[in-house]
C-alpha positions as CSV (number, residue, x, y, z in Angstrom):
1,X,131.6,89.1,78.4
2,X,133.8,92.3,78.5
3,X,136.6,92.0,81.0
4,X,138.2,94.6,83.0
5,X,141.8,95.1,85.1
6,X,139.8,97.0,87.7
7,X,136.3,98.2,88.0
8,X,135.4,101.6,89.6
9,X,131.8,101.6,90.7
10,X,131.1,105.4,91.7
11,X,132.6,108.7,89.7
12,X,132.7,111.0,93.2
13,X,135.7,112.5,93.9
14,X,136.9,109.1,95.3
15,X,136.6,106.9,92.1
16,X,137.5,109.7,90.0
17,X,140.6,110.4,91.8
18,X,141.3,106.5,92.2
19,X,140.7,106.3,88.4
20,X,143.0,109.5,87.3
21,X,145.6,107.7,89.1
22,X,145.4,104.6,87.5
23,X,144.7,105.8,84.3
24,X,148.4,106.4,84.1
25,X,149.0,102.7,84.3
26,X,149.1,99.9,81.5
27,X,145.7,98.8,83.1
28,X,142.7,98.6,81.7
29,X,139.8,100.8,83.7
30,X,136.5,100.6,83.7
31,X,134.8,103.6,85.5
32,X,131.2,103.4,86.5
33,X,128.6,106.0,87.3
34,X,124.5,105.4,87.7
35,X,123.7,109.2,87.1
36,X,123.9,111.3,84.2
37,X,126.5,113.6,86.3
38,X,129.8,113.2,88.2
39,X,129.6,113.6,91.8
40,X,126.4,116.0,92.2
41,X,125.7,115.4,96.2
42,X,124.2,117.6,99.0
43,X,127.4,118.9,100.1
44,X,128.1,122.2,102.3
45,X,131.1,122.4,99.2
46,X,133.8,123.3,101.2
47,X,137.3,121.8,100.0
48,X,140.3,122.6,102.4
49,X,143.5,123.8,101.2
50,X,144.9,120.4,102.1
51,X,142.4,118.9,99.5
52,X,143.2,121.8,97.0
53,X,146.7,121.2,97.2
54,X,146.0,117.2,95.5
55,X,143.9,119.0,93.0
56,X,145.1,122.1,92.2
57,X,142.0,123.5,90.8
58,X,141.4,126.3,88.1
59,X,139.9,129.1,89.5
60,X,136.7,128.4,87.4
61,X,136.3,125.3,89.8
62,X,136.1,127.6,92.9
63,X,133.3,129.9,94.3
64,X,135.3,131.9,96.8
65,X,138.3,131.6,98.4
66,X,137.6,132.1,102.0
67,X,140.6,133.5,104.5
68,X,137.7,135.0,107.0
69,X,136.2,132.9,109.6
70,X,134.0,133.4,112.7
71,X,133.8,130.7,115.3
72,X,130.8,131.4,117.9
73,X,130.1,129.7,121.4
74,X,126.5,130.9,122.7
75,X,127.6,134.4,124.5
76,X,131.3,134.9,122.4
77,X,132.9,134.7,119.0
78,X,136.2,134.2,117.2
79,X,137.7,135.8,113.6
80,X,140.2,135.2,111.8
81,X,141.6,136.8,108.9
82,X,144.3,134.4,107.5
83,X,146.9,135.5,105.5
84,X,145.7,133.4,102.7
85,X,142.6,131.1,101.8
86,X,142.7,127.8,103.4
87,X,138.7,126.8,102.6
88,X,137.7,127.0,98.9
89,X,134.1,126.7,98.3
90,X,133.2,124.9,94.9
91,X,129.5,122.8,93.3
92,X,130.3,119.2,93.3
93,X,128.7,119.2,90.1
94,X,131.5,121.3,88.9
95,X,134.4,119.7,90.7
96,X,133.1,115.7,89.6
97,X,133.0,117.5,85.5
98,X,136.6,119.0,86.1
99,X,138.0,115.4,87.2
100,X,136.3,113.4,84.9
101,X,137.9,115.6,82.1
102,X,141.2,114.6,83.8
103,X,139.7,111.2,82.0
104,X,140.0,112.2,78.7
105,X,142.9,110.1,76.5
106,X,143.6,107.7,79.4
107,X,142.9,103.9,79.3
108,X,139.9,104.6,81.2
109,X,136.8,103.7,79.5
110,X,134.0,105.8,81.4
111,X,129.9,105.0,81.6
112,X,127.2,107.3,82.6
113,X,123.7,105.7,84.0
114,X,125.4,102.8,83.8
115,X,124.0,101.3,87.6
116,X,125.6,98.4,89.2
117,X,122.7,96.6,90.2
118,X,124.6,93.2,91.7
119,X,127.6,91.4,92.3
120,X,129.0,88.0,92.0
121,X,132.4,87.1,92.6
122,X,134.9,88.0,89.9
123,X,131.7,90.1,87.9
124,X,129.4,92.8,88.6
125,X,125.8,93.4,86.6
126,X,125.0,96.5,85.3
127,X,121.7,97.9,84.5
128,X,120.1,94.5,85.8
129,X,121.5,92.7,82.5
130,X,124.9,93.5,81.2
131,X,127.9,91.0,82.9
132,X,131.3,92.5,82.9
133,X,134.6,90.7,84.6
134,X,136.7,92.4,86.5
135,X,140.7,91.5,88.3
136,X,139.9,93.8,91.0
137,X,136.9,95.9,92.2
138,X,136.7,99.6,93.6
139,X,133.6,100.5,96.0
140,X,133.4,104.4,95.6
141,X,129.6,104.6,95.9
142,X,129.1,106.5,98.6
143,X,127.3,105.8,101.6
144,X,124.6,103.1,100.3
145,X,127.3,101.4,98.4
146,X,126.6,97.8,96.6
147,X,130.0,96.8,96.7
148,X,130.2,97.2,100.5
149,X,126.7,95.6,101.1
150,X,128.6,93.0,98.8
151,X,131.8,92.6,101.6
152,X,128.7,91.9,104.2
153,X,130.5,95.2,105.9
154,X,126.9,96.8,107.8
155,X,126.9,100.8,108.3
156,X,126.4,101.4,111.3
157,X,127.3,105.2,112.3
158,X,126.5,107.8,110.4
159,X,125.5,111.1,110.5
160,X,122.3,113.1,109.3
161,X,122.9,116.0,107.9
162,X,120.6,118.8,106.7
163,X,121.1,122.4,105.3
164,X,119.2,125.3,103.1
165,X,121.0,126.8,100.4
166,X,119.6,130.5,100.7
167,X,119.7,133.1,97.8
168,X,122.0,135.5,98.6
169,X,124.5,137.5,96.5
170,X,127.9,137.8,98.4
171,X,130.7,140.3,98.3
172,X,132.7,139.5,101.6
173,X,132.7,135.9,102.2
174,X,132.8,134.6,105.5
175,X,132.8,131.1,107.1
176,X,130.8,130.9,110.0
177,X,130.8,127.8,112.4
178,X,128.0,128.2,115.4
179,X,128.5,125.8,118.2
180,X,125.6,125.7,120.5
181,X,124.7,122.8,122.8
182,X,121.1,123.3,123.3
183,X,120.8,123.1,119.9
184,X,123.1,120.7,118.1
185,X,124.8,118.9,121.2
186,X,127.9,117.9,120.1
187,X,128.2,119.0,116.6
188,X,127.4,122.3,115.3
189,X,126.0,124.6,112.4
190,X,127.6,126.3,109.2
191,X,127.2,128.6,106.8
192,X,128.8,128.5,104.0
193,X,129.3,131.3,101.1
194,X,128.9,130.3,97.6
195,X,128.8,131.7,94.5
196,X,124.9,133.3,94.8
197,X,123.8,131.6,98.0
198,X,124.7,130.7,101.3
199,X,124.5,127.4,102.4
200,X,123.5,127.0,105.7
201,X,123.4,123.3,107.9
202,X,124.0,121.0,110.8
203,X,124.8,117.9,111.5
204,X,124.1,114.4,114.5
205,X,124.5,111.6,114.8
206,X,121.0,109.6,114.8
207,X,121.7,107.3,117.3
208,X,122.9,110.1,119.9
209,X,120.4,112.9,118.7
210,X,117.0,112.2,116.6
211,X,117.3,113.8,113.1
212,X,113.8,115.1,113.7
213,X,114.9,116.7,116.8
214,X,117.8,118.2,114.8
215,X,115.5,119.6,112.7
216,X,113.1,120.9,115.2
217,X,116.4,123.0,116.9
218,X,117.6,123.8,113.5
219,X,114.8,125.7,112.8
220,X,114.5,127.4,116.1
221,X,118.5,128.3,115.7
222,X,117.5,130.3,112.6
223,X,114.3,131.6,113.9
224,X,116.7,133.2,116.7
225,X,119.2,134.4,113.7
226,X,116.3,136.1,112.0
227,X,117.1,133.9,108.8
228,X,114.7,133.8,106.1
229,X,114.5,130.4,104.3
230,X,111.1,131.2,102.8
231,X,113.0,130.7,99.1
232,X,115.5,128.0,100.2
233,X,115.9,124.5,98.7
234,X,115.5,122.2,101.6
235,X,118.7,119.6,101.4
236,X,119.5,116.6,103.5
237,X,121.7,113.4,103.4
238,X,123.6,110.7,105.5
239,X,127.1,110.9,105.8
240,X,129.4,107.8,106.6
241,X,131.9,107.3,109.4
242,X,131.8,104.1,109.7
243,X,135.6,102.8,108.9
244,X,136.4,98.7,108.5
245,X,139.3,99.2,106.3
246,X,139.7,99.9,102.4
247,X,141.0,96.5,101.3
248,X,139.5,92.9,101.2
249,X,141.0,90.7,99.3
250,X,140.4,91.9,95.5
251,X,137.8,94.3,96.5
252,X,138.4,97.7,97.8
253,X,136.5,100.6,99.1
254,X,137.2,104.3,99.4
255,X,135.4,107.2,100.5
256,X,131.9,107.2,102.2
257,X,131.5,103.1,101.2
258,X,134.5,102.9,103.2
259,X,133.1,105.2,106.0
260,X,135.7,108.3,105.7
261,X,133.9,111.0,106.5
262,X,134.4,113.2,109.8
263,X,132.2,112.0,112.9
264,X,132.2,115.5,114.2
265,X,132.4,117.9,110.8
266,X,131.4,115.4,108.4
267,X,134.0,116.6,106.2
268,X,135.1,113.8,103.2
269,X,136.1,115.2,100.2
270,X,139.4,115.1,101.4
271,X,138.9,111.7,102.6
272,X,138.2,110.7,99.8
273,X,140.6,112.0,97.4
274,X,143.5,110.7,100.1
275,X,141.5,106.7,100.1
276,X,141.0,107.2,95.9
277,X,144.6,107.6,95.7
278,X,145.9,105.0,98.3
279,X,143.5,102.1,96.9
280,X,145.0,103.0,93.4
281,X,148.5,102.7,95.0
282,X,147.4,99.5,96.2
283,X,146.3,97.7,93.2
284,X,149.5,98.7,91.7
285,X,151.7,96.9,94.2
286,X,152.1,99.3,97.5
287,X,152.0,97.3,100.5
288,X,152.2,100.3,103.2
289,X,150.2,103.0,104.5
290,X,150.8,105.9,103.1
291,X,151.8,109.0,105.3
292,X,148.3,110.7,103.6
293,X,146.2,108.2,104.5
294,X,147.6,107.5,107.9
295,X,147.1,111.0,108.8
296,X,143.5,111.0,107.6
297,X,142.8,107.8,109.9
298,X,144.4,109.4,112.8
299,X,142.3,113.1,112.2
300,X,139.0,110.9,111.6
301,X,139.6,109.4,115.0
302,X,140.9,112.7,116.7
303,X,137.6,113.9,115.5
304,X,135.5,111.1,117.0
305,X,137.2,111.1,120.1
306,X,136.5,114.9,120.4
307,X,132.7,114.3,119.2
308,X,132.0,111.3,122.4
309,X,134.1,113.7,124.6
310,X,131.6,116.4,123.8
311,X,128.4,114.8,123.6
312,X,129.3,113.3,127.0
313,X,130.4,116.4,128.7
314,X,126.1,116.8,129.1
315,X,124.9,120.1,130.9
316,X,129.1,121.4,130.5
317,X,129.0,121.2,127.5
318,X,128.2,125.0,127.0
319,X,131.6,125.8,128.3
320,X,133.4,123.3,126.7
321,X,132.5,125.3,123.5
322,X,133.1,128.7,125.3
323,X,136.7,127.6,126.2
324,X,137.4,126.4,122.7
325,X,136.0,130.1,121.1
326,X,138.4,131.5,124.1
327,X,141.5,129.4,122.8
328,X,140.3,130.3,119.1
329,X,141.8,133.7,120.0
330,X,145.0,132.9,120.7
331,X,147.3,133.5,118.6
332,X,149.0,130.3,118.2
333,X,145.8,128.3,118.5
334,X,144.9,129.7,115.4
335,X,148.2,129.4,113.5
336,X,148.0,125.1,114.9
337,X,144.7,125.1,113.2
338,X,145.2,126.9,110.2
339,X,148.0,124.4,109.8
340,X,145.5,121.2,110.1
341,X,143.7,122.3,106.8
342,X,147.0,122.9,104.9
């Protein structure tokens, strides 16, 4: 039986970035991935420039560099023009293949459709046969991850979230965010500019707002818009914000198996390139927070705090979202925010 230092289960940007750090180590990795790819997931693909800023990314990475934005309540709207790009819009096909080559001549040993299909204490089974021994185990599998159905750790809010990616060649990219209450409650919709299309999606929560209904407004929302998804690809996926902590014991999580996303955005990726990093500082001997990852607890729960607040506003919520496209304006509102994605 092959024995490992650590194993990684899950090569998103997570376990990647948890396994580029280590990789610098004396330990021995083991990185794991079920599918043929690195990190392929239905994604809006936006990476802010705080997340660009851990990665530094070529520019073959990145679709567009976006410094316009629109915010728009039901009856007003917000742009800004920043003086540089602070959302980079990438494939996560593309980004998982440029931090697995990060891999290459490390003393990480890395395994394609190589599926961990249980786990006993001290070894996990892969492909239903294969028994490997690991010191310590990394749950980077996303939000129906083994490892943390192994911890006994239930998921219990998520979010639903659903988008088209529609053809669309574009020369001036914009990111638009639409808040509107009678459609999407407390969360909103996007539309994000890639490289030939625009992908275009919304968000709930399940438990507050019925995916089906979410779909039913969705498609009235773009109906209103005039938006042709007649040659779309239909997407949709859970996201996890469902945090319980990233270490137990031996066994870590980071990312969506540890529930890192945004309630209110579902943004991760940054998330999970912060978690990746602080579990690999972790198994080599940190016993504090770092500052990274405190701030990304403290945003997660700004963000939920904000999402309740909203969804509990009811019939003002409408002017909650008017008064937050009013404050968009201002000058120094904008600056504070431009700020919280650097």
């Amino acid at each position: 039986m092959k024995k490992f230092d650590v194993i990684i289960v899950g090569a998103g940007p997570a376990g990647l970035r948890c396994a580029e750090i280590l990789g610098k180590s004396a330990l021995k990795i083991l990185l794991l991935e079920k599918d043929e790819v690195f990190g392929d997931k239905v994604c809006a693909g936006g990476l802010t420039r705080k997340g660009f800023t851990i990665l530094d990314l070529p520019d073959d990475v990145i679709e567009h560099k976006i410094q316009n934005t629109a915010v728009f309540s039901k009856n007003r709207k917000s742009h800004t023009n920043a003086p540089m790009p602070f959302i980079f819009t990438l494939k996560r096909k593309d980004l998982g293949a440029w931090q697995a080559g990060l891999l290459e001549n490390t003393n990480v040993e890395v395994r394609k459709n190589a599926k961990v299909t249980s786990i006993e204490a001290g070894k996990v089974i892969v492909n239903e046969t294969e028994k490997i021994e690991y010191q310590y185990l990394v749950g980077a599998d996303g939000y129906a991850s083994i490892v943390r159905k192994y911890l006994q750790i239930p998921m219990e809010k998520s979010l639903i979230g659903i988008q088209y990616m529609v053809p669309d060649p574009i020369e001036n990219p914009q990111l638009e965010i639409h808040l509107h209450s009678k459609y999407f409650k407390s969360w909103y919709a996007w539309s994000f500019p890639h490289e030939k299309s625009i992908a275009l999606g919304c968000v709930c929560d399940p438990r507050l707002m019925s995916s089906k209904k979410l779909k039913v407004n969705f498609h009235r929302w773009l109906d209103e818009k005039s938006i042709d998804i007649s040659n779309a690809k239909y997407q949709s996926a859970p996201i996890a914000y469902d945090y319980r902590g990233i270490q137990f014991g031996d066994v870590y999580l980071a990312g969506e198996a540890a529930g890192l996303a945004s309630g209110l955005t579902g943004e991760g990726i940054y998330q999970c390139l912060v978690s990746g990093e602080e579990v690999a500082r972790r198994i080599l001997g940190a016993q504090d927070e770092s500052e990274e990852f405190r701030a990304v607890l403290k945003y997660n729960s700004i963000q939920e705090k904000i999402m309740k607040f909203s969804y509990r506003a009811g019939l003002f919520r409408g002017m909650i979202h008017a008064l937050i496209v009013i404050l968009l304006n201002n000058k120094r509102m904008k600056a504070k925010i431009r700020n919280s994605f650097s």
